[in-house]
N, C-alpha and C positions, 0 to 999 in steps of 0.2 A: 357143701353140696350145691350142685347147679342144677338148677330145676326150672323145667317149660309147663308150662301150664295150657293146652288150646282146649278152645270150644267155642260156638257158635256166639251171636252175642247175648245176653242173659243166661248164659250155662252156670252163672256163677265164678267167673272165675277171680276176680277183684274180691269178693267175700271169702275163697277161700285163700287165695295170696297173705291178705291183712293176719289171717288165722297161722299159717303153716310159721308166717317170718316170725310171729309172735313164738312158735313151738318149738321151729327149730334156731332159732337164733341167728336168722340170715334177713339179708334186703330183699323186699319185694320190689321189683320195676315194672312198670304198667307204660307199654309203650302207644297205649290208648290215650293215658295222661300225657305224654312225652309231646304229642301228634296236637292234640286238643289247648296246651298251651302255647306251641309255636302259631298254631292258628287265628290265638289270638292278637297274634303279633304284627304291628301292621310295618312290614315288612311284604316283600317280594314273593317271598318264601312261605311267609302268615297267611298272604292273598293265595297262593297257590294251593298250601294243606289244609286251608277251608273249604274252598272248591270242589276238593277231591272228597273231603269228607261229608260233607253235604251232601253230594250227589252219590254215596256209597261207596265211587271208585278205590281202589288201591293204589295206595303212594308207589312209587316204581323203588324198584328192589334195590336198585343201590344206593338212593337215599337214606333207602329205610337201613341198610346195612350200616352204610357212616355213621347216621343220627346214633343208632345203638350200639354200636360198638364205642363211641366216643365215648359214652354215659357208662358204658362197663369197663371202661377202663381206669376211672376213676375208684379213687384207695375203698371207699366202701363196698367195693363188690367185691374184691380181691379174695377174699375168703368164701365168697356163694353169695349168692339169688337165685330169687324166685322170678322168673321173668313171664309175662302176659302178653299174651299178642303178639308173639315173633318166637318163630319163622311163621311166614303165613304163606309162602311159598318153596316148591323145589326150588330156587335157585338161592332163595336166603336161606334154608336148609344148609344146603350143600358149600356155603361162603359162610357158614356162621361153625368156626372149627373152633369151639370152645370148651369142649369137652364135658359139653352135657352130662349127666348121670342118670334123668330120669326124664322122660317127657309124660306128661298125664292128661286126659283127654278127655273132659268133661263132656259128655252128652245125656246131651236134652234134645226131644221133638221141634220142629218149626214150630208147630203151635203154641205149645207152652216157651218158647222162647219169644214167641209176640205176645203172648196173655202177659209174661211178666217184665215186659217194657212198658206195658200200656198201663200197669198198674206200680210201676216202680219210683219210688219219692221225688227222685233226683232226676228230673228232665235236661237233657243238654240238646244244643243244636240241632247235630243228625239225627234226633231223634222222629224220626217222622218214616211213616209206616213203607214207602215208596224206600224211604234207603237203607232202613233194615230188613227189608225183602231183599234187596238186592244184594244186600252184606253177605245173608244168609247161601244166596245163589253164589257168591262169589267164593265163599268160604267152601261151598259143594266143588268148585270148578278147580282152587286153589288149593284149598289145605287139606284135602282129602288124601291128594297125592303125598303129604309132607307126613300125613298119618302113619301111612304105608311106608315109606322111609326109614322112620324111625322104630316100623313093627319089624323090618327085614334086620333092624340092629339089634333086637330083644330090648328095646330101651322104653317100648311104649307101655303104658297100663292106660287101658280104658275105663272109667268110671261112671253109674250110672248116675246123673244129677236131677233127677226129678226126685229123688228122697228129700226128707230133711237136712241144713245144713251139717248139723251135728253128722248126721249118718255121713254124708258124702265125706266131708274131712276124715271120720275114723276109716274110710274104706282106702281114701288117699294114702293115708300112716301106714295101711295095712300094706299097700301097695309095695311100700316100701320098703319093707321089711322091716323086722320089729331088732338086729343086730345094726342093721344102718339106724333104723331112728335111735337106737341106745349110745352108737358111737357117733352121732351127729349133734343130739342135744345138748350133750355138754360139751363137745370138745371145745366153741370157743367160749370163753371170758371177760368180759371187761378188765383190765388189770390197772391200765394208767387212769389218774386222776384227770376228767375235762371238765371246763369251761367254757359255757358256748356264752357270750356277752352279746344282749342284744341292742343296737345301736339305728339311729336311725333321726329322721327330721322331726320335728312335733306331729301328732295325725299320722304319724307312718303305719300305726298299729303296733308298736310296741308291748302294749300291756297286754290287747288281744291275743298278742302272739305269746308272750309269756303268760298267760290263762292255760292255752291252751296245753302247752309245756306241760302244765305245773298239774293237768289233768292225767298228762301217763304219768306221772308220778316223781316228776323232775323239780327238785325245790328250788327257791328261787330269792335271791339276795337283789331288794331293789335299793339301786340307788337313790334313785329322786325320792325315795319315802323320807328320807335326810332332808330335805329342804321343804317338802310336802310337810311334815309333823312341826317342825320349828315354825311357819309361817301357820298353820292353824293353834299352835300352842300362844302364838302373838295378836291372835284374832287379826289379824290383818286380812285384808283380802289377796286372793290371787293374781296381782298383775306383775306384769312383767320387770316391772322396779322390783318391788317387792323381791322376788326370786332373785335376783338380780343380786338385790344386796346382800338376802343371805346365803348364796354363792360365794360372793366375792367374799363376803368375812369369814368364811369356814377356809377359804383359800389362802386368804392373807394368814393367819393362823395355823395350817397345816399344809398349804404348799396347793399346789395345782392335782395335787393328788387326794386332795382331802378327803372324798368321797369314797374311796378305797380304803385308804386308812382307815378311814373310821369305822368300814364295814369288815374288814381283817378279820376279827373275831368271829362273825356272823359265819364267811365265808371257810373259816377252819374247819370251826364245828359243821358247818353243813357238809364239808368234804371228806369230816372222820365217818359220816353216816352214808356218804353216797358216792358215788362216782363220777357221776354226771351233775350237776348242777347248771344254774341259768343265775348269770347275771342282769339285771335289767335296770337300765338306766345311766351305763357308761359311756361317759359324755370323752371326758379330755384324754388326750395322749399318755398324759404323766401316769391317768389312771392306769391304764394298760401296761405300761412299763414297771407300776408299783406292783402290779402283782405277778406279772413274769419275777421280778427279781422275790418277792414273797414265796412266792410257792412253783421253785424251779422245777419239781416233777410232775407238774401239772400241763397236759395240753389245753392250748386257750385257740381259742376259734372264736370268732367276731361272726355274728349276721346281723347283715344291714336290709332293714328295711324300706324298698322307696315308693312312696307315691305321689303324684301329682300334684302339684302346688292347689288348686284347686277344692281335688277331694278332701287332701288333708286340712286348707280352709274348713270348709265346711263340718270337716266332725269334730274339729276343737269346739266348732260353736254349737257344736250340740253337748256340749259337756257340762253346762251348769255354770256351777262358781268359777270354771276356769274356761270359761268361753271367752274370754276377752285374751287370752296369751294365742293370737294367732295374728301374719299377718307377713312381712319381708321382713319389718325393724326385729320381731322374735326370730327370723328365720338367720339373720345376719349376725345377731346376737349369739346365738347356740354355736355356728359355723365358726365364729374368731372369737367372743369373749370366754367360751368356754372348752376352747380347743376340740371343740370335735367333729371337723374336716378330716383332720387326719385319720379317724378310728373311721371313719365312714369310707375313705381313699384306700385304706389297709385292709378292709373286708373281705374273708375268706369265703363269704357268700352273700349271693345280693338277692332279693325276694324282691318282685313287683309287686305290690299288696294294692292294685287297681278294682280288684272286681269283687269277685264273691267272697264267704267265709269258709262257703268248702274248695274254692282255688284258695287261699289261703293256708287251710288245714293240710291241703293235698302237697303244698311246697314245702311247710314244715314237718311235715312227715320224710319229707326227699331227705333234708339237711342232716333232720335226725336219726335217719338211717345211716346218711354218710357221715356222720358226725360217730354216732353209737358206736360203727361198726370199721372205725380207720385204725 
């Protein structure tokens, strides 16, 4: 199913996106997200889609067209989405031949659409009263026409969104018909066994990001708990010798793979229970290669985490007993003694983990939709 989602801004539509992909087993894309991370980018590009989105204006349509259609051409939409924020115009309407199935049209009043900006958790940028006025006029001037468009196709359902959440999603489903949601829900599957292995510098946010994982329900085989329990089981402290050594002796002893190997077990039985799994803490090459050859009907996907020599300073030292493993001599160490440039060079996805926890959450939601759903 390929599903549009408009409505002004606070119609709800992000809350019921997260909902429908969760129901119907499809990607949500939110080209609001798409827009608000390039912005952050200081880039040409970053400079210009701040600009525009601060001051309210609309990105010019055939930007917007490339940007999105790039992103849905990628393997996890290939089966449906849920898309947010696009078409916002007749002419990205009429260039966006993608064979829609339903457009849905969340409305709410202007007023309750600024009462619940102004009272909503999550404040961002544009948030300021001058350019969500103007959103709203522009959205009157722009997508009203794209409305009507889609009502001359029979493809639109209008929904009222000043109910409760719950109400507005079951009037959605309703919308839809209760034979399309029957044959939509289950038609797809997960069937192949993946592995998303997550890789990255020390500070990159690794464990945060497998936390986060391991909250929708994705278990999770860490690596470094192997060098972690051996070095508190020795009362030794956490420095980077230390690690070091007992690295190299599990290696010397079981090969550049060690780490894998000796989680093989871990990673079976977690895969007789699930589909999806996370690995956390795959450092060297050999590792990677051990378990392609281990478990040849498994898809494995690499995400690399990077941030800022810097930030990542700075939160190993807030870490306690292993505040002191940070620095270039660890950073040079992880890169050649423990081979893992290469899993980091090979990465199937790269996450900038510079800013917040909910940009963070927001990117691991992308991967794991494209990941869930290839």
């Amino acid at each position: 199913m390929k599903l549009v989602l408009i409505g002004i801004q606070g119609a709800g539509k992000s809350t019921q996106g997260n909902l429908l992909s969760r129901q119907l087993n499809i990607p949500y894309l939110s080209t609001g997200h798409i827009f608000r991370d390039i912005a952050k980018e200081k880039t040409s590009l970053g400079r210009y889609v701040k600009e525009l989105m601060s001051s309210g204006a609309l990105i010019p349509d055939d930007k917007v067209i490339e940007i999105v259609n790039s992103y849905l051409s990628k393997p996890g939409y290939q089966k449906g989405y849920i898309l947010d924020g696009f078409p916002r115009t007749i002419a990205q309407a009429k260039e966006f031949i993608n064979n829609v199935d339903k457009v849905i049209h969340i409305e709410i009043p202007d007023k309750e659409a600024l009462w619940r900006l102004a009272y909503r958790n999550e404040k961002r940028d544009d948030d300021t009263i001058v350019a969500i006025k103007k959103r709203i006029e522009m959205f009157k001037v722009h997508t009203i026409p794209v409305l009507n468009y889609y009502q001359k196709q029979d493809r639109l359902s209008t929904i009222d969104g000043t109910v409760g959440i719950k109400e507005v999603n079951q009037a959605i489903l309703k919308s839809l018909g209760k034979q399309l949601i029957k044959n939509r829900i289950h038609v797809w599957k997960q069937k192949t066994p993946i592995i998303l292995a997550i890789v990255g510098m020390p500070g990159a946010g690794k464990s945060e990001a497998a936390n986060y994982l391991r909250d929708k329900g994705i278990p999770a085989v860490s690596f470094s708990d192997i060098v972690n329990s051996q070095i508190d089981k020795s009362g030794k402290p956490h420095t980077l010798k230390n690690h070091h050594e007992i690295r190299q002796g599990l290696r010397k002893e079981h090969g550049f793979e060690a780490m894998a190997k000796l989680s093989r077990a871990k990673i079976e039985k977690a895969l007789k229970k699930n589909l999806l799994i996370l690995i956390q803490g795959m450092r060297s090459w050999e590792e990677y290669e051990y378990i392609k050859k281990e478990f040849p009907k498994t898809r494995i996907f690499i995400l690399c985490l990077y941030t800022d020599k810097a930030k990542r300073y700075k939160r190993i030292k807030k870490r306690g007993e292993r505040s002191s493993l940070a620095g270039e001599e660890r950073d040079l160490d992880e890169l050649l003694n423990t081979h893992m440039g290469p899993t980091i060079a090979y990465a199937d996805f790269v996450i900038k983990n510079n800013y917040s926890r909910d940009d963070l959450a927001h990117k691991l939601d992308e991967v794991y939709r494209e990941v869930y759903f290839s």
